[in-house]
C-alpha positions in Angstrom: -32.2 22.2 -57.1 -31.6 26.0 -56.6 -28.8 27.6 -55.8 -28.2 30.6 -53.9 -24.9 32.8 -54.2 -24.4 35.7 -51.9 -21.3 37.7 -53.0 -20.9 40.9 -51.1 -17.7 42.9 -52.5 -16.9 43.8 -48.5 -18.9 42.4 -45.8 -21.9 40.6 -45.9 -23.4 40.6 -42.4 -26.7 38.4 -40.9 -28.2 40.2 -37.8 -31.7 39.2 -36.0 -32.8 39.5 -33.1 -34.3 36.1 -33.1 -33.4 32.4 -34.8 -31.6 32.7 -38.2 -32.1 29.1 -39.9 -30.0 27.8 -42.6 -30.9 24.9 -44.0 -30.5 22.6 -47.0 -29.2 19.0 -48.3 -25.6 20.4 -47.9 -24.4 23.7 -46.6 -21.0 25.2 -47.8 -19.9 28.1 -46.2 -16.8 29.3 -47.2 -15.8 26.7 -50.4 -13.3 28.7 -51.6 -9.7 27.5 -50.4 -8.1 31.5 -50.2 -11.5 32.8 -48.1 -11.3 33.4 -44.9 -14.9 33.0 -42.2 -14.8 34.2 -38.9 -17.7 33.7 -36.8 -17.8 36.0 -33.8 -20.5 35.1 -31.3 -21.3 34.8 -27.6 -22.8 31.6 -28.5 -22.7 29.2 -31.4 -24.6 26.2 -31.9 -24.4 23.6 -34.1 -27.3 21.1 -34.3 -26.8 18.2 -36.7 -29.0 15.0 -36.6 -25.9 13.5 -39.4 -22.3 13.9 -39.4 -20.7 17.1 -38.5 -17.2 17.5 -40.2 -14.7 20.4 -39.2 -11.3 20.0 -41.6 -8.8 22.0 -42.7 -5.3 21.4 -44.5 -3.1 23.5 -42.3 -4.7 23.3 -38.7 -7.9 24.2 -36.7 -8.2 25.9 -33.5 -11.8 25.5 -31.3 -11.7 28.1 -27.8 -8.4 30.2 -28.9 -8.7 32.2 -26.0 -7.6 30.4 -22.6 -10.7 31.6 -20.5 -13.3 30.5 -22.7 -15.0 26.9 -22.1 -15.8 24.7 -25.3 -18.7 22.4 -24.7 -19.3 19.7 -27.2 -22.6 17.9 -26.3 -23.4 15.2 -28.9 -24.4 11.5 -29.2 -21.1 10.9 -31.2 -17.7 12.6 -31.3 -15.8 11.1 -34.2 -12.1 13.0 -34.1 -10.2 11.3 -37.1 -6.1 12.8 -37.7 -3.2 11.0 -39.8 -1.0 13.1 -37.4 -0.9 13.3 -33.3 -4.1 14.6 -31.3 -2.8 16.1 -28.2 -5.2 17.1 -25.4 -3.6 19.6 -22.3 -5.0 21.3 -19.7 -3.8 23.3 -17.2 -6.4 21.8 -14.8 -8.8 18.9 -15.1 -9.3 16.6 -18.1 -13.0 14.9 -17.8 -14.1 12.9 -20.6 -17.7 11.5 -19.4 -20.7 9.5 -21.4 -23.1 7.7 -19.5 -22.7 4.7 -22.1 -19.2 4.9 -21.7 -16.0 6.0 -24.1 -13.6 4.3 -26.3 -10.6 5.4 -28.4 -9.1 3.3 -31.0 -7.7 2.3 -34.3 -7.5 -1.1 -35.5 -6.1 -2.9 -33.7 -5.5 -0.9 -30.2 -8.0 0.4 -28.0 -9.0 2.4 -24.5 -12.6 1.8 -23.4 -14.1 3.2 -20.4 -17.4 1.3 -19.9 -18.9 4.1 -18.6 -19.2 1.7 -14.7 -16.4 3.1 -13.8 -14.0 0.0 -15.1 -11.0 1.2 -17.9 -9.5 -1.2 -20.2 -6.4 -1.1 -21.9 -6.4 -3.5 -25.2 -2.5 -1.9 -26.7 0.7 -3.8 -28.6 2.1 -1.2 -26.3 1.0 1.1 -23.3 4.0 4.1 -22.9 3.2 6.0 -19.3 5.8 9.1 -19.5 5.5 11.7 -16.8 8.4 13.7 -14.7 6.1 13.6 -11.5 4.5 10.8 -9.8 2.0 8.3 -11.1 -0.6 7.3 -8.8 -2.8 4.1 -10.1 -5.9 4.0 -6.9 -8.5 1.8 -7.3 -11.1 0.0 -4.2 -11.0 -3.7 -5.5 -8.6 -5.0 -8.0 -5.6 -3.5 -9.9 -4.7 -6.3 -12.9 -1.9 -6.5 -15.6 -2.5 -8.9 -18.1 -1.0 -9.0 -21.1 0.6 -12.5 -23.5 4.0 -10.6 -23.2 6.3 -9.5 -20.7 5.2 -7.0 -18.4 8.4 -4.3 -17.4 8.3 -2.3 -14.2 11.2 -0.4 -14.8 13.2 3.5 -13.4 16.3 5.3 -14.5 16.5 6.7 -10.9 14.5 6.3 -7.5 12.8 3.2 -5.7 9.8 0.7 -7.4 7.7 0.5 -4.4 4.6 -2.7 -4.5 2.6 -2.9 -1.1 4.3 -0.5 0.9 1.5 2.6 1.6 0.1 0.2 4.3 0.8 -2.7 6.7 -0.8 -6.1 6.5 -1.2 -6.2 2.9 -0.1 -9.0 1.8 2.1 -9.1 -1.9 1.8 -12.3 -3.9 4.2 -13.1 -6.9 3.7 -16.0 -9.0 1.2 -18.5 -9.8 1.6 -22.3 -7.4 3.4 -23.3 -10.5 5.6 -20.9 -11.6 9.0 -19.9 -11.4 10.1 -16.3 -9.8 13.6 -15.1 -10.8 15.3 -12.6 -9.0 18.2 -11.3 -10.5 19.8 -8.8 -8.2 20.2 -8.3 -4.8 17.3 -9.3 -1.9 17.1 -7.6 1.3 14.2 -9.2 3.5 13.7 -6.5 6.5 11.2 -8.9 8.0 10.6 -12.4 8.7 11.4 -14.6 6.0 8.8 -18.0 5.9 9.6 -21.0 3.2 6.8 -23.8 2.8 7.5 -26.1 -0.2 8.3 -29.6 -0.1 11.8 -29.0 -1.4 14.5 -25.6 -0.9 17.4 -26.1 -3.0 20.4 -23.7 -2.5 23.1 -23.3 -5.3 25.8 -20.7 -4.5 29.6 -20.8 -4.7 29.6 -18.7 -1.0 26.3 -18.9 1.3 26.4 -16.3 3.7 23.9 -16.6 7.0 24.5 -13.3 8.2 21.6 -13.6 11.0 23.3 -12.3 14.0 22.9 -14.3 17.3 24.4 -14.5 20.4 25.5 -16.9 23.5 24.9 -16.2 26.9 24.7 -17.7 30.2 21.7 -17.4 33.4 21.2 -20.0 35.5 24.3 -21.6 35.4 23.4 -22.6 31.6 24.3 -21.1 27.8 22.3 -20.4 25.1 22.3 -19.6 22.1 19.8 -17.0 20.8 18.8 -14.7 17.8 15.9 -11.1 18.0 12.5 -12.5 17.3 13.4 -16.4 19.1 11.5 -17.3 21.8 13.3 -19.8 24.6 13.3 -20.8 28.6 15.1 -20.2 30.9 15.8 -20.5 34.6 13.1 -18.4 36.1 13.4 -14.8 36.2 12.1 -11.5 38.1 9.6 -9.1 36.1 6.5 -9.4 34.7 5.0 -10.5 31.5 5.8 -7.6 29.0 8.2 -6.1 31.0 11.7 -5.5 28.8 14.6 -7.2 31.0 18.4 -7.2 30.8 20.6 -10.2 30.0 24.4 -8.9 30.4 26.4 -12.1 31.0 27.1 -12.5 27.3 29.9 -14.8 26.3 29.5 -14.0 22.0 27.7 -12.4 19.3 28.1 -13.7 16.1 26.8 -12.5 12.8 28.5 -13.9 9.5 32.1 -13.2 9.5 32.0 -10.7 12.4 32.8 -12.6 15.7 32.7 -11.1 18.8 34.0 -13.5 21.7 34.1 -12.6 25.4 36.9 -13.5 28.0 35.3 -15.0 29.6 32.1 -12.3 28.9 32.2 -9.6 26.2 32.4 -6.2 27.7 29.8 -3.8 26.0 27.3 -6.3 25.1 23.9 -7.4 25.8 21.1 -9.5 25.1 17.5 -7.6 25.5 14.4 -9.8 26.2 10.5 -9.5 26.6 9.1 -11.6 29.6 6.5 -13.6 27.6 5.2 -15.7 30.5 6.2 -17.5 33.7 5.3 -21.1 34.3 6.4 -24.5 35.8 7.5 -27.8 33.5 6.5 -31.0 33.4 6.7 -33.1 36.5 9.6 -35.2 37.3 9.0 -37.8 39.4 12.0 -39.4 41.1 12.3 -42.6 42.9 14.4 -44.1 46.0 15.1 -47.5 47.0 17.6 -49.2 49.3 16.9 -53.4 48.9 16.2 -55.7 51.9 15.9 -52.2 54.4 12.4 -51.8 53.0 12.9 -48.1 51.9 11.0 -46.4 49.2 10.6 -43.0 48.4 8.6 -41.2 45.4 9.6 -37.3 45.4 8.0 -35.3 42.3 9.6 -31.7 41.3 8.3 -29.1 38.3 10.7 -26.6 37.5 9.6 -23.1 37.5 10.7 -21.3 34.3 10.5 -17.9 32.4 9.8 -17.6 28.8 11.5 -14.6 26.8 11.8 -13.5 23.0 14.7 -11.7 22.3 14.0 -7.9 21.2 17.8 -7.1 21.0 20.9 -7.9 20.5 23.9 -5.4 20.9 27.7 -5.5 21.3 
C-alpha cells in the first residue's frame, strides 16, 4: 500500500482547469481532530458508488448561506443522529423518490410509497402547530390505530364534515357503543332507527317549540318542518302564507297562551299542494215511504309545512 502525505506549512492549493480525481480504497482528508478544511467551490460533487459518511463531534452545517440550494441526488440517503434532526424552511419542504421514502427506527415509521399514499406506523403521532392543519385528500382519510384515538383543543371549535353540504358523517361500527359526554346541540333534523331507544335522565327536557292554532273552525297543533291539512286555503303551491289566529306557542318551560289568541304571534306555512280527500258517501232512508238517497262529498283540502313559528 503507499501512502501519500501532503504537508504544506501554509496553504496547499489544487487548481485545474479540468477534472481533478482522487481516488483510492479510503480517502482521509483532514484526519487530524484540530485541522480545519474548507472547501470553497461553485460546485462540488461527490460521487460514491458505497457509503458516503459526513460526521463531526460538535455539529455540521451543508448550504450556510440562505440563498444557496443544496441538492443531494443519490440512490440512498442514510441520515443517522442520537440527537434531534430538525428540517425548516421558509418555503417548501419536498422530499420525492420515485420508489418512495421511509423514515424510521425500530419500531416507528413514516413511509411514503412513492403512489401518492403516506403511512403512519408510531406508539405516538404529536401534530403541534399555532396555525391551521389542513389534512386534504380525494378518496379516503383513515385513523386506525389498537388505542384510543384523541381529537382534542385548548381553545376554538373541532369541526368533522362541515366545509360542505350533503356529506354524510358516520360514527361507530352497527355494533358499537358511542358516548357522548357533554353537551349535544342537533341544528337539524334528528332521525333514530333501532329496534329499541332507551332514555335515562333525572329531567328530560323536549324543548321543540310548537304551536296551536285555529282555520277552519278547527285547532291544531304544529311544529317548523311538520307537514299537515287543513281546510282549503288561497295561494299557490310554494307560495309562503300567513296563519295569525294562534291560540299558543309552547317550547319547554316557556308557554305562551292567548286570550283567547296571542297577540304578536304567528304561524308561517309553505302551500305544499291542494287536493280533495277521500269520498264520503252518505246514505238516506225513510222506511215504508220508499225514500232512498246516496249523496257522495270529497273534501277539498290544502297541505302546508310549517317554515316558522314566532311569538
Amino acid at each position: 500500500m503507499t501512502t501519500v502525505s501532503i504537508t504544506p506549512s501554509s496553504t496547499f492549493d489544487i487548481d485545474a482547469g479540468g477534472a481533478v480525481t482522487i481516488d483510492g480504497s479510503a480517502i482521509t482528508i483532514g484526519g487530524d481532530s484540530d485541522v480545519a478544511v474548507d472547501i470553497d467551490s461553485s460546485t462540488l460533487d461527490i460521487d460514491a458508488s458505497g457509503a458516503l459518511t459526513i460526521d463531526s463531534a460538535t455539529s455540521i452545517a451543508i448550504g450556510a448561506n440562505a440563498d444557496k440550494p443544496i441538492d443531494i441526488d443519490s440512490t440512498t440517503l442514510d441520515i443517522d443522529a442520537s440527537g434531534a434532526i430538525t428540517i425548516d424552511g421558509t418555503s417548501t419542504i419536498l422530499i420525492s423518490g420515485d420508489g418512495g421514502a421511509t423514515f424510521s427506527d425500530d419500531t416507528e415509521a413514516l413511509v411514503y410509497d412513492g403512489s401518492g399514499n403516506v403511512d403512519f406506523d408510531t406508539v405516538a403521532l404529536d401534530i403541534d402547530s399555532s396555525g391551521a392543519i389542513t389534512i386534504d385528500g380525494t378518496s379516503t382519510f383513515s385513523v386506525d390505530v389498537q388505542g384510543a384515538t384523541n381529537i382534542d383543543t385548548t381553545s376554538g371549535a373541532i369541526s368533522i364534515g362541515t366545509a360542505n353540504s350533503g356529506i354524510a358523517v358516520n360514527i361507530g361500527h352497527s355494533t358499537s357503543e358511542t358516548t357522548i359526554n357533554d353537551n349535544l346541540t342537533i341544528t337539524g333534523d334528528l332521525t333514530v332507527n333501532g329496534d329499541q331507544t332507551i332514555v335515562s335522565t333525572t329531567n328530560l327536557a323536549v324543548e321543540d317549540k310548537f304551536a296551536i292554532f285555529e282555520t277552519g273552525g278547527k285547532q291544531y297543533r304544529v311544529a317548523v318542518g311538520e307537514q299537515f291539512r287543513v281546510e282549503k286555503l288561497p295561494g299557490i303551491a310554494g307560495e309562503v302564507i300567513d296563519l295569525p289566529r294562534v291560540l299558543a306557542v309552547i317550547q319547554g318551560e316557556d308557554v305562551k297562551i292567548g286570550n283567547p289568541l296571542l297577540d304578536g304571534a304567528s304561524v308561517k306555512a309553505e302551500v305544499v299542494a291542494h287536493g280533495r280527500d277521500k269520498k264520503i258517501r252518505v246514505f238516506k232512508m225513510k222506511r215504508r215511504k220508499k225514500y232512498r238517497r246516496m249523496q257522495g262529498h270529497r273534501q277539498a283540502y290544502t297541505q302546508l309545512k310549517v317554515t316558522e313559528i314566532s311569538a
